[in-house]
C-alpha positions in Angstrom: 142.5 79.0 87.7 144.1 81.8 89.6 147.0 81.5 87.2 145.0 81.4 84.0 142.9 84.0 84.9 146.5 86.3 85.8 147.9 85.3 82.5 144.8 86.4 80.6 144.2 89.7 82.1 141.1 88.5 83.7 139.0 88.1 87.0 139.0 84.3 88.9 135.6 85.2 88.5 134.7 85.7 85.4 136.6 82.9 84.3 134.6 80.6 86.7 131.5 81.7 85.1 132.9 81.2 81.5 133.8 77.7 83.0 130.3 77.1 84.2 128.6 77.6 81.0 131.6 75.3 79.6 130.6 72.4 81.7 127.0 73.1 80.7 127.2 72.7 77.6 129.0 69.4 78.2 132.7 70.9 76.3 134.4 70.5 79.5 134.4 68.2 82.8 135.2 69.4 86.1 136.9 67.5 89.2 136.7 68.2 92.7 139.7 67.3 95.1 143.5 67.9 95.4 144.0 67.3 91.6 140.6 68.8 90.5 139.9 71.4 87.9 138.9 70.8 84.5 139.4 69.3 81.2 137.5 69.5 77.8 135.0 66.2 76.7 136.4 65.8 74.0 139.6 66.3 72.0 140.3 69.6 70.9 140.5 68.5 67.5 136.9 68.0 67.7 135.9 71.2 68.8 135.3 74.0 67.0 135.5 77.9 67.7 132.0 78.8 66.5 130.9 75.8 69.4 132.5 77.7 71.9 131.4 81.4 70.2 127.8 80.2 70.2 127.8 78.7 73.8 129.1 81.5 75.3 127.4 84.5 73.3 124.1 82.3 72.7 124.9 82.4 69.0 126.1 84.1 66.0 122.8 86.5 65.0 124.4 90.1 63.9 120.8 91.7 63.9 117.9 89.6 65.9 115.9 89.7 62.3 117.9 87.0 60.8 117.1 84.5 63.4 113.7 85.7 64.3 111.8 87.2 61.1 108.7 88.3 62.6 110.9 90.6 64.7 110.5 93.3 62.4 107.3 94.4 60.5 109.4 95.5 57.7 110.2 91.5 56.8 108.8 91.5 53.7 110.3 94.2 52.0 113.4 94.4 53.7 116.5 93.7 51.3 119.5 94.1 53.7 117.9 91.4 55.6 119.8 89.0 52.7 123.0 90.6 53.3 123.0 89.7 56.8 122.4 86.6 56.1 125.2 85.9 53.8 127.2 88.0 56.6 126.4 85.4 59.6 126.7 82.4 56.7 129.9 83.0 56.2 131.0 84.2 60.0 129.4 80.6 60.8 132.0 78.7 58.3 135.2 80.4 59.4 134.7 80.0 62.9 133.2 76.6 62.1 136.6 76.0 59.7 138.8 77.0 62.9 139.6 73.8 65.6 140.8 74.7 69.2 143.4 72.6 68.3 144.7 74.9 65.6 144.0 77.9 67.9 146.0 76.4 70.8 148.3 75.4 68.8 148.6 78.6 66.8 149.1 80.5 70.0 151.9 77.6 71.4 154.0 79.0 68.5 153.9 82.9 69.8 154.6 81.7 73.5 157.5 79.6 72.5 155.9 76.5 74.5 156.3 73.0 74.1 152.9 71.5 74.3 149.5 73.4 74.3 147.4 73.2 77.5 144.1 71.5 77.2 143.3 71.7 81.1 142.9 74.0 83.9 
């Protein structure tokens, strides 16, 4: 983890707690021991970037009105609410389009490595 977390510019910390809601969620697995640490559920061919976007930030809502209409007392005569809408829609089926297979292996092909790293 230490070396990840060096790597990506971030705190052991914070990337134990991004690793927490992980295993939560049931994406990853996590081993205790000499050869602990963890690994995703499933392939990564079968997971998706807006899984991981909406575990992490609790969903894809721009403005809280789209997912909770009785939010705003203007609901009925609101017309940007629509526009949102198609705005989150659409955010939803790209990240939903996107595999971290294809991310991992997109980023394999900047670093020059051999085989993307499903583990930690």
């Amino acid at each position: 983890m230490k070396d990840i977390a060096n790597a990506e510019g971030i705190s052991e910390k914070y990337l134990s707690q991004i690793l927490i809601t992980l295993r939560s969620a049931g994406l990853v697995d996590g081993f205790r021991g000499v050869h602990g640490g963890y690994v995703l559920s499933r392939p990564p061919s079968q997971i998706t970037v807006r899984e991981i976007v909406s575990i992490l930030e609790g969903g894809l809502s721009i403005i809280d009105c789209t997912q909770m209409p009785n939010s705003c007392p203007r609901q009925h005569n609101c017309s940007s609410q629509s526009v949102w809408r198609k705005v989150e829609q659409t955010l939803s089926e790209v990240l939903e389009s996107i595999t971290l297979e294809q991310l991992a292996r997109q980023h394999q092909g900047k670093k020059g490595q051999s085989q993307p790293m499903y583990y930690i």
